[in-house]
C-alpha positions, 0 to 999 in steps of 0.5 A: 532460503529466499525464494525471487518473485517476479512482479507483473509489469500488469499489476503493477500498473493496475495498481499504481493507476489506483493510486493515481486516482485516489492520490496516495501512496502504497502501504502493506497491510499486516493481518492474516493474509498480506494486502496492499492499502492505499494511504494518504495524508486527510485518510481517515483510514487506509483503502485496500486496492484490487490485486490478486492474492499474495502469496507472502509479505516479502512480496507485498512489500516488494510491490509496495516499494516498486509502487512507491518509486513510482511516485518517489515516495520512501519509507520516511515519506510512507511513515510520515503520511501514516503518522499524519493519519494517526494524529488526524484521528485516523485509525492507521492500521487499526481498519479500513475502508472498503475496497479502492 
């Protein structure tokens, strides 16, 4: 059964400020616990952003989504940017860098 999460207007305007001033775009990060990350085209690496613990990765994937319709920004454009990342020399998912 899906349980429904209500997102935070709060947090998704803390958030999406972060991205704004770093100017990227949200991603999910896959490890133990879900995080959101800000990526961009010229990262080196993701950057994991302030939020409060999630509790599931449905939920940082909803949030992720609303970020990203913010800016316009699809699943196409987010794999894109990720891509570009690997082919710079990045590490994609493979680490980060500190907090936003």
């Amino acid at each position: 059964m899906f349980t429904h999460h209500t997102i935070s207007s709060d947090l998704v305007r803390d958030l999406d400020a972060q991205l704004n001033r770093l100017g990227a775009v949200a991603a999910v990060w896959h490890t133990e616990t879900p995080a959101l990350v800000a990526i961009g085209r010229g990262f080196p690496y993701p950057v994991q952003l302030r939020h409060p613990t999630l509790s599931t990765f449905v939920e940082a994937e909803m949030i992720a989504a609303r970020l990203n319709a913010l800016q316009g920004i699809g699943d196409r454009h987010r794999i894109a940017i990720l891509q570009s990342m690997i082919d710079a020399g990045g590490h994609g998912y493979g680490s980060f860098v500190g907090e936003c």
